[in-house]
Biopython code that builds the backbone (N, CA, C, O; Angstrom):
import numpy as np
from Bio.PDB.StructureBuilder import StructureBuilder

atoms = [
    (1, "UNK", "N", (94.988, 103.604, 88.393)),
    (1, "UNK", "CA", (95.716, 104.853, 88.359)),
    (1, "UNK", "C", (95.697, 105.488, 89.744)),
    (1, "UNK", "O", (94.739, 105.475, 90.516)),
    (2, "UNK", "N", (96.920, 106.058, 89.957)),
    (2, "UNK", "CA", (96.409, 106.617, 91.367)),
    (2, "UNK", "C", (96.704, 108.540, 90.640)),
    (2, "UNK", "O", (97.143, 108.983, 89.579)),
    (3, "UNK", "N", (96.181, 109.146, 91.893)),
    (3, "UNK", "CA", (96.217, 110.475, 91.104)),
    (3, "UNK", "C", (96.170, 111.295, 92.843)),
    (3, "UNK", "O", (95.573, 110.929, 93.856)),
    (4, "UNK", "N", (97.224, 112.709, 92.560)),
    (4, "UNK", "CA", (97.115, 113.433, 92.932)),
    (4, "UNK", "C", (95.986, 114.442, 93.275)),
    (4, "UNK", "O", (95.848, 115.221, 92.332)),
    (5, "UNK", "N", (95.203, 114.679, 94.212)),
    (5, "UNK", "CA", (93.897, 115.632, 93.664)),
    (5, "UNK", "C", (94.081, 116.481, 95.169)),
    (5, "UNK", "O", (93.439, 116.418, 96.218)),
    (6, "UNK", "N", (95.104, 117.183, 94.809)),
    (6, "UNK", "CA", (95.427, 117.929, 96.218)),
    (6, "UNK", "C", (94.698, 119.423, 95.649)),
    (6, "UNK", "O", (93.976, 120.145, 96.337)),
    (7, "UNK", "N", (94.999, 119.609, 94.557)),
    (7, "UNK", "CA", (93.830, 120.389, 94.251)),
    (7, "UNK", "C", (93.045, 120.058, 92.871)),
    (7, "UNK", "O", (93.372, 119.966, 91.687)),
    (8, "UNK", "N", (91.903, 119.933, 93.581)),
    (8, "UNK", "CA", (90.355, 119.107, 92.892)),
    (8, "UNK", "C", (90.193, 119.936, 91.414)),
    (8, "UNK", "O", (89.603, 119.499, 90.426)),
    (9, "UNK", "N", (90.648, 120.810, 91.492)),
    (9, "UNK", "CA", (90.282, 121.397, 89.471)),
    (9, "UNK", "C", (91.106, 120.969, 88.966)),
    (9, "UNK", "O", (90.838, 120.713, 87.792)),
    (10, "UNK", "N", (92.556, 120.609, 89.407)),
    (10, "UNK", "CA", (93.683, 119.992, 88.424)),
    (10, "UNK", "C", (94.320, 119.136, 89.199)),
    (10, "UNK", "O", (95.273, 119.447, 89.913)),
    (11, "UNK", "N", (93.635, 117.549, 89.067)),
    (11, "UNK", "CA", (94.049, 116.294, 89.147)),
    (11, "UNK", "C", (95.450, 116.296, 88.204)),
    (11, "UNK", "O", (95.727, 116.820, 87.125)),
    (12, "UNK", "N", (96.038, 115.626, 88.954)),
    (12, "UNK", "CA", (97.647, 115.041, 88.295)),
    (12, "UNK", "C", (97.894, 113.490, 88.780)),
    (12, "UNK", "O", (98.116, 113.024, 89.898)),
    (13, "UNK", "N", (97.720, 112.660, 87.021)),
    (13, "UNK", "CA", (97.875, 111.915, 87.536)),
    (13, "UNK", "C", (99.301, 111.236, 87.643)),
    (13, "UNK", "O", (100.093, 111.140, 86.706)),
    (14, "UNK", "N", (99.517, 110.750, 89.025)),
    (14, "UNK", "CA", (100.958, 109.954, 89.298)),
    (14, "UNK", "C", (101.295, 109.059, 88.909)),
    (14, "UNK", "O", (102.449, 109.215, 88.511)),
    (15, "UNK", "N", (100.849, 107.799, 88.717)),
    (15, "UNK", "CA", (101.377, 106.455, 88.238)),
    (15, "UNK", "C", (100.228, 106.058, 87.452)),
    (15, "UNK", "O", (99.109, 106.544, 87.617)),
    (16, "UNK", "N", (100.545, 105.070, 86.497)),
    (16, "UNK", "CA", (99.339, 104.018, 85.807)),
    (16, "UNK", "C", (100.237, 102.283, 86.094)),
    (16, "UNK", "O", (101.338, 101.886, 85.714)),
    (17, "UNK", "N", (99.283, 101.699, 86.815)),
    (17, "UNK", "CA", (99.462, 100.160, 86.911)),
    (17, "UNK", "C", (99.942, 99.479, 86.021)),
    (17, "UNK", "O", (99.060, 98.656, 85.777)),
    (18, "UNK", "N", (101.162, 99.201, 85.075)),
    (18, "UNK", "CA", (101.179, 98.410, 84.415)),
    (18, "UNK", "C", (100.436, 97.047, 83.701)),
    (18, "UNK", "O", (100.048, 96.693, 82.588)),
    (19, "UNK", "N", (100.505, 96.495, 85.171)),
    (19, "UNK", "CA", (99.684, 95.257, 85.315)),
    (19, "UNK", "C", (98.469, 94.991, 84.955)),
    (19, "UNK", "O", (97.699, 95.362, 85.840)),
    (20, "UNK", "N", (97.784, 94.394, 83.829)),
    (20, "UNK", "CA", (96.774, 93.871, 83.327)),
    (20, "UNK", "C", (95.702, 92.940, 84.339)),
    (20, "UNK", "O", (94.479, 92.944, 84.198)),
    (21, "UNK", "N", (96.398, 92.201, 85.312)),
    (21, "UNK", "CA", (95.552, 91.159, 86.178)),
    (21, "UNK", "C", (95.661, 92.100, 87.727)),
    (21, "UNK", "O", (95.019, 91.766, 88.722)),
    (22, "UNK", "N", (96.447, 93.123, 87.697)),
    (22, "UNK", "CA", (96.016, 93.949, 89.088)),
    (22, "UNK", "C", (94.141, 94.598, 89.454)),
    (22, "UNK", "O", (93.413, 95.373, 88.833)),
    (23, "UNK", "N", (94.025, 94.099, 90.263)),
    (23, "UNK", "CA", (92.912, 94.700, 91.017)),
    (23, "UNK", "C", (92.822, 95.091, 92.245)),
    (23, "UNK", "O", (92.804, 94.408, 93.269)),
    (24, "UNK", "N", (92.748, 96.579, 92.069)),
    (24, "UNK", "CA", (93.028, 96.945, 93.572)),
    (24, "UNK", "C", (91.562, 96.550, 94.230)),
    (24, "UNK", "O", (90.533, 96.431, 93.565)),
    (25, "UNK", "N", (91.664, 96.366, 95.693)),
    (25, "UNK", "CA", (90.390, 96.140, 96.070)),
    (25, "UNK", "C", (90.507, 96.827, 97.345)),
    (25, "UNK", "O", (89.928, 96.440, 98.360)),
    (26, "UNK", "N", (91.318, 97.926, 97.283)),
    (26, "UNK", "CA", (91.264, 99.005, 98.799)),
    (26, "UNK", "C", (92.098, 99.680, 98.815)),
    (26, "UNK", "O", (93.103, 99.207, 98.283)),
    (27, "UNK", "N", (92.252, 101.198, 99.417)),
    (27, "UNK", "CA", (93.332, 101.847, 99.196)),
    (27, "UNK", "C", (93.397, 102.977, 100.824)),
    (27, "UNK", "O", (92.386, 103.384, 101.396)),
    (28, "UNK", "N", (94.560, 103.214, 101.179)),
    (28, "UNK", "CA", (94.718, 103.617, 102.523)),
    (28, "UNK", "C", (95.443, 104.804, 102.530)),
    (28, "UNK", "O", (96.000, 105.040, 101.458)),
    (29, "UNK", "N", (95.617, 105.693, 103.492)),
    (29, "UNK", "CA", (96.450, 106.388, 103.433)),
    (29, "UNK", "C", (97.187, 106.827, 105.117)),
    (29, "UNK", "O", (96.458, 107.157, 106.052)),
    (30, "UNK", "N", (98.270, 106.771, 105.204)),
    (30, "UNK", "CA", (98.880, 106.431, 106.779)),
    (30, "UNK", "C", (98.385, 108.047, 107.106)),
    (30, "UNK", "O", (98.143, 108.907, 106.259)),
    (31, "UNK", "N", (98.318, 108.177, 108.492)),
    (31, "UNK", "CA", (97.891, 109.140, 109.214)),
    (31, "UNK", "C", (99.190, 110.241, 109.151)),
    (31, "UNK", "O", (98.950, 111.440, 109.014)),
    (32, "UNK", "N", (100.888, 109.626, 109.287)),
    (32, "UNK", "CA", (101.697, 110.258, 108.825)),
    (32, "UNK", "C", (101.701, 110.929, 107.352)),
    (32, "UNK", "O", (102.782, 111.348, 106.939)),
    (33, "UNK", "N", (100.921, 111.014, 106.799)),
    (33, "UNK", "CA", (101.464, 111.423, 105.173)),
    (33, "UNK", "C", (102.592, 111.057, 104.790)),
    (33, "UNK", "O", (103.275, 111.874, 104.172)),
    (34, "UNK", "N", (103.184, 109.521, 105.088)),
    (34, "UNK", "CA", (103.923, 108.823, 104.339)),
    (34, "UNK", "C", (104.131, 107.722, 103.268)),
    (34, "UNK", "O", (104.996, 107.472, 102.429)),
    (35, "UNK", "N", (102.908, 107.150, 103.682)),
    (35, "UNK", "CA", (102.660, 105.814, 103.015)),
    (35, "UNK", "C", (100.981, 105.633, 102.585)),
    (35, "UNK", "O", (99.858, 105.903, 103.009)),
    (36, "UNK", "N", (101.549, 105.098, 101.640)),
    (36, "UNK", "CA", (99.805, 104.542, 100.539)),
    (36, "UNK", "C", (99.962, 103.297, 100.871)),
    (36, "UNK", "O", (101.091, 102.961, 101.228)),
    (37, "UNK", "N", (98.814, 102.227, 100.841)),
    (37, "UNK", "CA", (98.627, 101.104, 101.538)),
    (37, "UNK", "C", (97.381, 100.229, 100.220)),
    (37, "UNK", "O", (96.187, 100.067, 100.473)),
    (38, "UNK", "N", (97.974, 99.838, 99.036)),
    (38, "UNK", "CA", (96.963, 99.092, 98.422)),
    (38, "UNK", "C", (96.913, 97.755, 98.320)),
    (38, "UNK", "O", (97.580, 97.107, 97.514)),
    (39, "UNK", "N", (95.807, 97.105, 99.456)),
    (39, "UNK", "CA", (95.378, 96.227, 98.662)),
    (39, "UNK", "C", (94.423, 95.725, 97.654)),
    (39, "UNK", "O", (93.256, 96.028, 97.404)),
    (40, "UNK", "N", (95.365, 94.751, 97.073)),
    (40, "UNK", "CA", (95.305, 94.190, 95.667)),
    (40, "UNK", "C", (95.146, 92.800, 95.844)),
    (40, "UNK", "O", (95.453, 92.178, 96.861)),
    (41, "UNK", "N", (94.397, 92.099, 94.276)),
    (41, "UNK", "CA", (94.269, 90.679, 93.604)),
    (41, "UNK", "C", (95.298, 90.811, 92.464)),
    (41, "UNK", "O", (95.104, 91.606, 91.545)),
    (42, "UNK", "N", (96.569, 89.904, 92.537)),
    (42, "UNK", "CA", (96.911, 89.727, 90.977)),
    (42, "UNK", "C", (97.208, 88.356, 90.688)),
    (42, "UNK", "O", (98.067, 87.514, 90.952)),
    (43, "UNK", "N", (95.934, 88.503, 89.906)),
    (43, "UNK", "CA", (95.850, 86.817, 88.756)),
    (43, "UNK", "C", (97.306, 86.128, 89.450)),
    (43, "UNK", "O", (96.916, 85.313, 90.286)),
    (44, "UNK", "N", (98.478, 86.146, 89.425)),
    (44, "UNK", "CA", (99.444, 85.078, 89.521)),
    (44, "UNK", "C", (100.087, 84.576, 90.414)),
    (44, "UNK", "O", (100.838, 83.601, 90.423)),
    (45, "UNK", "N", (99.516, 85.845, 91.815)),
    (45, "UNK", "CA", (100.529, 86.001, 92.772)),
    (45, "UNK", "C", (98.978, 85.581, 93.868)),
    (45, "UNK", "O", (99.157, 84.793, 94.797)),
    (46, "UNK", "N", (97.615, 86.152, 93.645)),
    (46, "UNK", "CA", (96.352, 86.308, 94.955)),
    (46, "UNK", "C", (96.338, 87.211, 95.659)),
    (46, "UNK", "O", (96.411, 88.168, 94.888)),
    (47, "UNK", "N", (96.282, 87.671, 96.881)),
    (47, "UNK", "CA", (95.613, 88.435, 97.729)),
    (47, "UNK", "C", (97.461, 89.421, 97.681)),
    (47, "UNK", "O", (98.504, 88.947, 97.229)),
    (48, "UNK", "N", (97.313, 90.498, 98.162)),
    (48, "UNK", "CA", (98.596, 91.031, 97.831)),
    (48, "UNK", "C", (98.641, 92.426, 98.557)),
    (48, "UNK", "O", (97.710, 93.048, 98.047)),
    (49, "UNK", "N", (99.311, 93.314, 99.580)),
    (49, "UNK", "CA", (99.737, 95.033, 99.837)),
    (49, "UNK", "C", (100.948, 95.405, 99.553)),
    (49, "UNK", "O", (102.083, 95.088, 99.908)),
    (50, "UNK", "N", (100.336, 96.350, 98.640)),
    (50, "UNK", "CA", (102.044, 97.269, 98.405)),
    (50, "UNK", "C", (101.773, 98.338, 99.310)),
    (50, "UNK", "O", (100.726, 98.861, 99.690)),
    (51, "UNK", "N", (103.181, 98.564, 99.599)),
    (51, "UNK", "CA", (103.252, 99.829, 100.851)),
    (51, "UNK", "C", (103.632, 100.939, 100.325)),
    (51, "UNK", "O", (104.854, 100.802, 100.382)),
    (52, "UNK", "N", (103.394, 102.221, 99.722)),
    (52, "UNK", "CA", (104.034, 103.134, 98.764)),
    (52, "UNK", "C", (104.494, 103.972, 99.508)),
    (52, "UNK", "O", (103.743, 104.167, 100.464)),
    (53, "UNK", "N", (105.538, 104.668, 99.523)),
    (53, "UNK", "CA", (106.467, 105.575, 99.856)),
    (53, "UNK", "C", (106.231, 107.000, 99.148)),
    (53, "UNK", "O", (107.019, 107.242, 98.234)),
    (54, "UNK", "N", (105.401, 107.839, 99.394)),
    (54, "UNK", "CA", (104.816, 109.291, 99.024)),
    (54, "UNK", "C", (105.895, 110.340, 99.203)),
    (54, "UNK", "O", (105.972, 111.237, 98.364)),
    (55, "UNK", "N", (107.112, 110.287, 100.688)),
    (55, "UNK", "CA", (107.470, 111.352, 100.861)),
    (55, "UNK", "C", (108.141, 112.231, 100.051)),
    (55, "UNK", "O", (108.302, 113.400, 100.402)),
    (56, "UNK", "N", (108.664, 111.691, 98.723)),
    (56, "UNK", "CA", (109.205, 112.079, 97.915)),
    (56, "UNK", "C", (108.118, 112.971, 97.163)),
    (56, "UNK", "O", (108.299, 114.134, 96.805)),
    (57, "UNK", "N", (106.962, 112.226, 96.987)),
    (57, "UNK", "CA", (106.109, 113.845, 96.670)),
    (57, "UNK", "C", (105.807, 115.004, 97.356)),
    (57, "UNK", "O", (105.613, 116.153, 96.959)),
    (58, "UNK", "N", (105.799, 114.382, 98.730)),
    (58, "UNK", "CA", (105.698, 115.983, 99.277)),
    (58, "UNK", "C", (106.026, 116.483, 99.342)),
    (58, "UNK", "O", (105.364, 117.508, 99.504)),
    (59, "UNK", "N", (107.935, 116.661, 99.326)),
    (59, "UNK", "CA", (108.976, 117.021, 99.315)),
    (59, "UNK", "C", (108.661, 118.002, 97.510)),
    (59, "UNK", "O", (108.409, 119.164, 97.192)),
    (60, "UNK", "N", (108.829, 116.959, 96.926)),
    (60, "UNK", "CA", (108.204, 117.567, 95.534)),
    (60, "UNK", "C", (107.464, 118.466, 95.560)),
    (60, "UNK", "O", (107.822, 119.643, 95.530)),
    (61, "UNK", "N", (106.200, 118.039, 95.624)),
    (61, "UNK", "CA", (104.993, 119.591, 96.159)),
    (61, "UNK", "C", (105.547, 121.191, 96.741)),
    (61, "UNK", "O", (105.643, 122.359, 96.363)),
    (62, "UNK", "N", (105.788, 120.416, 97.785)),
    (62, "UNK", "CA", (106.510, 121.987, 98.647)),
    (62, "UNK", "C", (107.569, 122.556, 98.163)),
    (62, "UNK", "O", (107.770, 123.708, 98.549)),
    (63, "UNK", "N", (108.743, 121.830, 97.006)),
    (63, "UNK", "CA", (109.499, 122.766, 96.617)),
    (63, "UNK", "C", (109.773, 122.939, 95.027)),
    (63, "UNK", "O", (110.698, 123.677, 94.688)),
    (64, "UNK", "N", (108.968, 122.259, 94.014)),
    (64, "UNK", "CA", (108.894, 121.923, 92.603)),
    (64, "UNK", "C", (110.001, 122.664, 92.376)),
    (64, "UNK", "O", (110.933, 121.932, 92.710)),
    (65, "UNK", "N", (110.458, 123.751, 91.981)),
    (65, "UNK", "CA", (111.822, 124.215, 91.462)),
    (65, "UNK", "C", (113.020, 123.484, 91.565)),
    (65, "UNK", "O", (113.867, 123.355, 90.681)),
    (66, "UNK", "N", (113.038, 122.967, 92.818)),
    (66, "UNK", "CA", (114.061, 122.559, 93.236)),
    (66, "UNK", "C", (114.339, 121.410, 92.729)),
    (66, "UNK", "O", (115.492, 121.207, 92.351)),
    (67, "UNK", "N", (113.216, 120.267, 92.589)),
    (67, "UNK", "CA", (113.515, 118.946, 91.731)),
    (67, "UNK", "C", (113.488, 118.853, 90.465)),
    (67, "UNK", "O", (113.932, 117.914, 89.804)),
    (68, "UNK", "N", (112.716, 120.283, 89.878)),
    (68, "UNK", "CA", (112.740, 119.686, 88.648)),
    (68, "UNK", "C", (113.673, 119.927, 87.999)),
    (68, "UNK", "O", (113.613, 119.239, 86.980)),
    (69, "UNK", "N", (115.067, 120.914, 88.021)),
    (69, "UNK", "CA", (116.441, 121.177, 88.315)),
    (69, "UNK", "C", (117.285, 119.992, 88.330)),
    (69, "UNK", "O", (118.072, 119.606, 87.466)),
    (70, "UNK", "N", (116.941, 119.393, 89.646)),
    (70, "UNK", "CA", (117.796, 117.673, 89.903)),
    (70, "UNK", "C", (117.052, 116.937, 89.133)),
    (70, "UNK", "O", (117.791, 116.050, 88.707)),
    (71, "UNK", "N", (116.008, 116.805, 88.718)),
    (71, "UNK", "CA", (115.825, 115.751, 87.901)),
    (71, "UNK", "C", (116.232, 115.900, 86.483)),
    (71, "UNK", "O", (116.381, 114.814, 85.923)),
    (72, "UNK", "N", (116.435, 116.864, 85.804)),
    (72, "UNK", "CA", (116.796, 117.544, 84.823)),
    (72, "UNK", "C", (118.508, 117.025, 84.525)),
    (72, "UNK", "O", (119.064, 116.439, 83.595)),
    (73, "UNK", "N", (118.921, 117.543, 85.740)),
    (73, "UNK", "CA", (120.224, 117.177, 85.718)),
    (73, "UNK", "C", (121.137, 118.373, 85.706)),
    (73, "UNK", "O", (122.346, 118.165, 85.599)),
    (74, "UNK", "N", (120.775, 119.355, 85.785)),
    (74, "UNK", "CA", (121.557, 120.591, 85.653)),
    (74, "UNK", "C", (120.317, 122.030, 85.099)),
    (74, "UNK", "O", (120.689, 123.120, 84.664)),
    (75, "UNK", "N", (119.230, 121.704, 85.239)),
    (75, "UNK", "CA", (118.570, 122.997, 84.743)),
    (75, "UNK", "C", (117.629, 122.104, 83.683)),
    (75, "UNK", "O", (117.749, 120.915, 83.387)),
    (76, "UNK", "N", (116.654, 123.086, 83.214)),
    (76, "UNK", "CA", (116.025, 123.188, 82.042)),
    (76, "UNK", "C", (116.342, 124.129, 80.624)),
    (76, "UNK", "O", (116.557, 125.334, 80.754)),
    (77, "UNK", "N", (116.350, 123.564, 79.443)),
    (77, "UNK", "CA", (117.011, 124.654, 78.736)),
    (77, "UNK", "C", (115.277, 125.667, 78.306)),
    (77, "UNK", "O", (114.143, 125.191, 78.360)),
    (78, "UNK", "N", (115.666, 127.095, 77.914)),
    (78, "UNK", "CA", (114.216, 127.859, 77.543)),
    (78, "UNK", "C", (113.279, 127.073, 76.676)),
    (78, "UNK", "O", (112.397, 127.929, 76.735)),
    (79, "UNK", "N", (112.718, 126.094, 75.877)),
    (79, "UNK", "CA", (112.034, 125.336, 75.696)),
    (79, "UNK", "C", (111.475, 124.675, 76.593)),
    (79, "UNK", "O", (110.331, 124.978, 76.932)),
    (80, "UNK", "N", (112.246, 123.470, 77.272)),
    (80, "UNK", "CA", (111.547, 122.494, 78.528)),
    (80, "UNK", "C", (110.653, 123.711, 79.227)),
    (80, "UNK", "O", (109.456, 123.477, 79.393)),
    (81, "UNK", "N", (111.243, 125.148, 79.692)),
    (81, "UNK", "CA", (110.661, 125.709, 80.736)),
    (81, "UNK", "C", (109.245, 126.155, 80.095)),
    (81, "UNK", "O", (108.280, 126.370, 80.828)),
    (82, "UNK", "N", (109.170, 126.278, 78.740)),
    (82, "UNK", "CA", (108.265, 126.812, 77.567)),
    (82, "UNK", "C", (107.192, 125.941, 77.211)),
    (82, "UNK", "O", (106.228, 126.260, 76.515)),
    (83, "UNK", "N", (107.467, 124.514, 77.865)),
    (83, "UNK", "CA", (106.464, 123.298, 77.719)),
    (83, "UNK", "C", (106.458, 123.178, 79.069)),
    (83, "UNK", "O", (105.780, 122.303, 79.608)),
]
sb = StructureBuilder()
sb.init_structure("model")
sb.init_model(0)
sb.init_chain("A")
sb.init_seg("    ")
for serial, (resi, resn, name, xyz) in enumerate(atoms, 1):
    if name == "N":
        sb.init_residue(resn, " ", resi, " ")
    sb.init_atom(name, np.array(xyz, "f"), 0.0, 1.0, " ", f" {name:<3s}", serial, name[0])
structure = sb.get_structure()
């Protein structure tokens, strides 16, 4: 799992690994605040780095109103905003 813990009382977590034979065995973070850097073992493939692309969360972070609008697709109706 990787997880947000930009602030430490309320972890959010971001993704869960699908993958059953993934093992991460290191995890990085670029000096830009752009990119996550994990390497991994998976059972089918061996030694393995995915390069993750973050900026879209920070972008997220700094303006939440604004995406959750576009991701929505036009707004939230008074319920969604109520959950």
């Amino acid at each position: 799992m990787v997880w947000d813990v930009a602030d430490v009382a309320k972890p959010v977590r971001l993704v869960t690994l699908p993958n059953d034979n993934f093992q991460a065995l290191s995890v990085a973070f670029s000096p830009d605040q752009r990119t996550l850097a994990i390497g991994s073992y998976l059972a089918d493939v061996g030694a393995n780095v995915s390069l993750w692309d973050y900026t879209e969360l920070n972008k997220l972070r700094a303006d939440p109103a604004r995406y959750a609008c576009a991701i929505t697709g036009g707004g939230l109706t008074t319920e969604e905003w109520a959950r």
